[in-house]
C-alpha distance (Angstrom), angle and dihedral (degrees) to the residues before:
residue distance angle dihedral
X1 . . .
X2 3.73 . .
X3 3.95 86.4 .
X4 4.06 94.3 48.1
X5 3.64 86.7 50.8
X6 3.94 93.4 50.2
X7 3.74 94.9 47.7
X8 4.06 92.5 47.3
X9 3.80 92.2 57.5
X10 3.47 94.7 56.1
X11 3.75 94.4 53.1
X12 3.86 103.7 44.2
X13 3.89 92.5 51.2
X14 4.05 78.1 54.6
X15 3.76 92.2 53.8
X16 3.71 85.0 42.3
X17 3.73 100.6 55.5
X18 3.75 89.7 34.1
X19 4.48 87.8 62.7
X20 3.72 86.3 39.8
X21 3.88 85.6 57.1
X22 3.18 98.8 37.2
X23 3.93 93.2 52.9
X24 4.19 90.7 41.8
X25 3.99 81.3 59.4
X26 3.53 95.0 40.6
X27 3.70 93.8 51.7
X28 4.04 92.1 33.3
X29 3.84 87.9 54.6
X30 4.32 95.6 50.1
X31 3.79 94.5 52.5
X32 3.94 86.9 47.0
X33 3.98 85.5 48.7
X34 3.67 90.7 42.5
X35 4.18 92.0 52.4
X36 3.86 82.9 49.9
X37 3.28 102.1 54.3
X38 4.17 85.2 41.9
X39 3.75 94.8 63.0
X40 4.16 96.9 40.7
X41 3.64 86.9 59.7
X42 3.81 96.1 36.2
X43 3.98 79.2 64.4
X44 3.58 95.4 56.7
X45 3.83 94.4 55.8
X46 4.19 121.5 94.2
X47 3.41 122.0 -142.1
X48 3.94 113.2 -163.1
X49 4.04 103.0 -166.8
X50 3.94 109.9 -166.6
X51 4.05 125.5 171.0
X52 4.01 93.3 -93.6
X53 3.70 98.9 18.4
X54 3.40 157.8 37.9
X55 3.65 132.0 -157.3
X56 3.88 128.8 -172.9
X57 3.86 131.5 -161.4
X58 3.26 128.5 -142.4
X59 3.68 132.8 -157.6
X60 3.70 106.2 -138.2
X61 3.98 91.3 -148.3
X62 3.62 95.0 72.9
X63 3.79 106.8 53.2
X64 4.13 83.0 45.3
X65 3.75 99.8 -92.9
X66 4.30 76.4 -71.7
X67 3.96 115.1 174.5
X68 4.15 108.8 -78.1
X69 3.98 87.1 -116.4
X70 4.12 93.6 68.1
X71 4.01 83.2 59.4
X72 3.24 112.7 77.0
X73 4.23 141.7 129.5
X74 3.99 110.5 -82.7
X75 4.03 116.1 -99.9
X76 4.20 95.8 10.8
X77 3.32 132.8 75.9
X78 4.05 101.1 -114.5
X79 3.82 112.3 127.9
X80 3.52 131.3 -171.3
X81 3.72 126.6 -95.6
X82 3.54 131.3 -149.9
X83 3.95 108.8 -97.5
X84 4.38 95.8 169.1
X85 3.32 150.7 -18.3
X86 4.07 90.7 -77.4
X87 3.90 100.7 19.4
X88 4.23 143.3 69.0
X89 3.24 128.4 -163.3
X90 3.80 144.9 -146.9
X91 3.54 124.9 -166.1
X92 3.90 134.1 -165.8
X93 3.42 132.4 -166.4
X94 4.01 118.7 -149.2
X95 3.92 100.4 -167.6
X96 4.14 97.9 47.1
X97 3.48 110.1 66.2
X98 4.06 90.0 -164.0
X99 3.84 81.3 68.2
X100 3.67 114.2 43.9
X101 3.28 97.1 98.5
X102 3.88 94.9 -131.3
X103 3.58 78.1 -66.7
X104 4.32 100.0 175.1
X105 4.26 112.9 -124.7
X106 3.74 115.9 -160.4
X107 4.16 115.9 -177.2
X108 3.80 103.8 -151.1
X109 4.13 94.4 176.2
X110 3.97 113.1 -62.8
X111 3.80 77.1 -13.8
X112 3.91 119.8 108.0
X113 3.58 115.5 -175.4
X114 4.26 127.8 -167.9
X115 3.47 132.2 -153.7
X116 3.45 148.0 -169.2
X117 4.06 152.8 133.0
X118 3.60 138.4 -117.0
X119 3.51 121.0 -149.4
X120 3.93 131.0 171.7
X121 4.02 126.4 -166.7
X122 3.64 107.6 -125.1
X123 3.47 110.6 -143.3
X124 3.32 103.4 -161.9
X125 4.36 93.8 58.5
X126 4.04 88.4 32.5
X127 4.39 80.3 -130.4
X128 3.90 124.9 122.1
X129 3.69 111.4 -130.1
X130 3.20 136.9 -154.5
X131 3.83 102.9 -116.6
X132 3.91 111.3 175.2
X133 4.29 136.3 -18.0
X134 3.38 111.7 -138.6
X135 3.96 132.2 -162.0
X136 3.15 141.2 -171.8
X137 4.25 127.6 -171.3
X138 3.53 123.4 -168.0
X139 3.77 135.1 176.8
X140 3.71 133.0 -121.2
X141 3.61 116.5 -115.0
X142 3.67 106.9 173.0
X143 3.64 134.1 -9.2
X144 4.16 123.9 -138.0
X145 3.91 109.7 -129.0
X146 3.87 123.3 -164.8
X147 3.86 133.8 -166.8
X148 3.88 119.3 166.0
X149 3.30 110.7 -166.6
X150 3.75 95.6 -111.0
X151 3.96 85.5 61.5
X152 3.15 92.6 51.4
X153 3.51 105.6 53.0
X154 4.23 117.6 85.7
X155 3.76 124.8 -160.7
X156 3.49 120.9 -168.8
X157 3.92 140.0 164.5
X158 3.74 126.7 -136.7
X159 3.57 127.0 -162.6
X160 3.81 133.6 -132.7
X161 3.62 124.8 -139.7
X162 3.53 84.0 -118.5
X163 3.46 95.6 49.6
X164 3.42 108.9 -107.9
X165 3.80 121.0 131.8
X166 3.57 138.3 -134.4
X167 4.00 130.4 -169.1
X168 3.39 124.8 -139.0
X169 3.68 138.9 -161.7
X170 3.36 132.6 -173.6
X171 3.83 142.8 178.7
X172 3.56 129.6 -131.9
X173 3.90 118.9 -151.8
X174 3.52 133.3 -175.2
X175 3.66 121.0 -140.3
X176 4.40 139.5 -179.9
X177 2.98 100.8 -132.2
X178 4.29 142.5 16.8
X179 3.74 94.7 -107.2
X180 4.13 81.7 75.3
X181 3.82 88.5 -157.9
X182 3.64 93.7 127.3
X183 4.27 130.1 36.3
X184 3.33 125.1 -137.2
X185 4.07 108.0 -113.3
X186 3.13 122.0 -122.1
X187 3.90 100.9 171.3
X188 3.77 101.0 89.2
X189 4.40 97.7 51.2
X190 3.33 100.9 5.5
X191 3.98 86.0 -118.5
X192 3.72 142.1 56.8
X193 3.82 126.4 -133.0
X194 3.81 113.3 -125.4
X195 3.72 125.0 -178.2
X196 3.10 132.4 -111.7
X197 4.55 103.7 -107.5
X198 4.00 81.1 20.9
X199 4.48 117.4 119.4
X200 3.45 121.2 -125.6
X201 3.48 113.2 -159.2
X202 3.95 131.1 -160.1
X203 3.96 133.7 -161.2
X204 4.05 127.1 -170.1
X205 3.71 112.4 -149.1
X206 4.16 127.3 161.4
X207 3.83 118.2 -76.0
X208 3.04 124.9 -92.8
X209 4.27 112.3 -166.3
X210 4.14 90.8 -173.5
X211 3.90 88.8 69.0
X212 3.41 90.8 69.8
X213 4.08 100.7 38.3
């Protein structure tokens, strides 16, 4: 009896570890499936990046023909819309933060890069998947620069050794070019457009208050 019970052991922590295996597999092999069938539909999917927006197309075929609402982009509450008879769409707008969808922005020099993920609610699993990542990378062309004059005034005080003090006050211009014969002008926009590659270049002199009386 001792010798049955010896042998039995042996063989049902095999059958054990052979369902544990067999289920490790199992579940190894549906996430692999699951990433598969991810990326083929990923490829079906336009993205249409513009300088203040981007739109993305959906085929309706591979979320199910599902309602537009259970398409939407991941952690907002943007939801597709019906575009046609065999597409969705999502749209994005770049210059209205209420409707970026939580879309991600990444500056990477005169590089500007958006983000953002689709997911869908498949009804027939009850799970939200991760349908598609989209991004979009655009290039700086020029960059807006403001100085008001009270930014661009500096006041400072310097010490003696004997102690006595001294103010200071200085003004900051902006200039095109390094001859500094003529200012940028900031009166008519209250900014000036400089290009992206393009110098900016900036002088100190002594304040003067009567420029601005």
């Amino acid at each position: 009896m001792a010798l049955s019970w010896a042998i039995l052991i042996p063989r049902l922590i095999l059958l054990i570890g052979l369902t544990r295996a067999n289920e490790e597999v199992e579940l190894v092999d549906s996430e692999v499936e699951n990433e598969e069938k991810t990326a083929d539909r990923a490829e079906f999917i336009r993205t249409d990046c513009q300088k203040t927006n981007i739109t993305v197309y959906i085929p309706k075929w591979i979320v199910d023909r599902s309602s537009p609402d259970l398409v939407r982009f991941d952690s907002s509450s943007c939801q597709s819309k019906e575009f046609n008879k065999t597409h969705y769409f999502l749209y994005i707008d770049l210059i209205d933060p209420k409707k970026d969808c939580s879309t991600r922005r990444n500056s990477e020099g005169v590089q500007v890069i958006y983000e953002n993920l689709i997911t869908w609610f498949n009804k027939e699993t009850k799970v939200v998947e991760k349908l598609a990542e989209i991004s979009c990378a655009q290039y700086l062309e020029e960059k807006h620069v403001r100085l008001p004059p009270e930014k661009s005034i500096n006041e400072f005080i310097i010490k003696n050794k004997n102690g006595t003090e001294h103010e200071y006050k200085l003004q900051m211009s902006l200039f095109p070019n390094k001859d500094y014969t003529e200012k940028h002008d900031f009166a008519d926009k209250g900014f000036v457009q400089v290009g992206v590659g393009e110098f900016i270049y900036i002088r100190y002199n002594d304040y003067d208050s009567s420029m601005y009386v």
